[in-house]
C-alpha positions as CSV (number, residue, x, y, z in Angstrom):
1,X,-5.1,-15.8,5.8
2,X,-5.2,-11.7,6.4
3,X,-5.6,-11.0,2.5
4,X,-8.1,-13.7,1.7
5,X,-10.2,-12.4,5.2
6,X,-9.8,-8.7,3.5
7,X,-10.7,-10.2,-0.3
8,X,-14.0,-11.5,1.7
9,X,-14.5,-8.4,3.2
10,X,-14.0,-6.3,0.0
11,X,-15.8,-8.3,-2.5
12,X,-18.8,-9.9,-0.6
13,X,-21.1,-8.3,1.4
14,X,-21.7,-11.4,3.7
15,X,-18.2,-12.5,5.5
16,X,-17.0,-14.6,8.3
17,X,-16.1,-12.2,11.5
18,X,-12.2,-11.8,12.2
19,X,-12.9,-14.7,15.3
20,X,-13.7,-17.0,12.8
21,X,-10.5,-16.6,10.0
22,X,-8.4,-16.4,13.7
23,X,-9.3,-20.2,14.2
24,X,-9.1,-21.2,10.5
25,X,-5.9,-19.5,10.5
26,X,-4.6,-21.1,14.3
27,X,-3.6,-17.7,15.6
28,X,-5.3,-15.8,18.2
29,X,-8.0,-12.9,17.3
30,X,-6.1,-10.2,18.3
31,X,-3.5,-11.5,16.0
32,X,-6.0,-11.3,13.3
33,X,-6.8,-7.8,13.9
34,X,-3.4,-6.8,14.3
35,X,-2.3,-8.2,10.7
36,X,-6.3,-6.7,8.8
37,X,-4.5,-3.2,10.5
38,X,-1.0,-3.6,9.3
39,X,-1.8,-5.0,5.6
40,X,-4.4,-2.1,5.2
41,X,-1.6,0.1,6.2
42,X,0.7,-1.5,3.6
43,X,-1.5,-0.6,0.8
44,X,-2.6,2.3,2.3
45,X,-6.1,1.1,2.6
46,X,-6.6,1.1,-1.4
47,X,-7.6,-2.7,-2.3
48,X,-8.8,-2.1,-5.7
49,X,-6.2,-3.6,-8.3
50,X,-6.1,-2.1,-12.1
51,X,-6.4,-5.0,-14.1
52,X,-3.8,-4.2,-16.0
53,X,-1.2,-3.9,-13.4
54,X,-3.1,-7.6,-12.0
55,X,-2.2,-9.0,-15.5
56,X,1.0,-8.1,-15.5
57,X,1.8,-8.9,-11.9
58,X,0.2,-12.7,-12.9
59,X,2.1,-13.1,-16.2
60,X,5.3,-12.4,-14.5
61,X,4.6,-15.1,-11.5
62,X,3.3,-17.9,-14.2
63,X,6.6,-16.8,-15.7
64,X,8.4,-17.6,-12.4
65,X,6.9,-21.3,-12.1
66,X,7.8,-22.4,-16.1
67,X,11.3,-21.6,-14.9
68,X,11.4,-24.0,-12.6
């Protein structure tokens, strides 16, 4: 729920508030805000992908679900 809340956040300019993903999600709001901080921290606040790394990132998880 935190990376599609960020995705919103990143790509439109019209979002649903943290409150609002916090209910969708069933955790609490300050739950919400604590997981937006920590993920931006993970990726050190850069969300833009290369789509070339994207590409290769999705070809090797298709690749994971033929396997099975």
């Amino acid at each position: 729920i935190t990376g599609v809340m960020i995705a919103a956040k990143f790509f439109d300019d019209h979002f649903y508030n943290n409150e609002y993903y916090a209910k969708v999600g069933g955790i609490s709001n300050k739950e919400i805000n604590s997981l937006e901080i920590e993920f931006l921290n993970y990726v050190n606040f850069s969300l833009y992908v290369d789509p070339i790394l994207f590409f290769k990132y999705r070809q090797r998880l298709l690749s994971q679900i033929k396997e099975k």
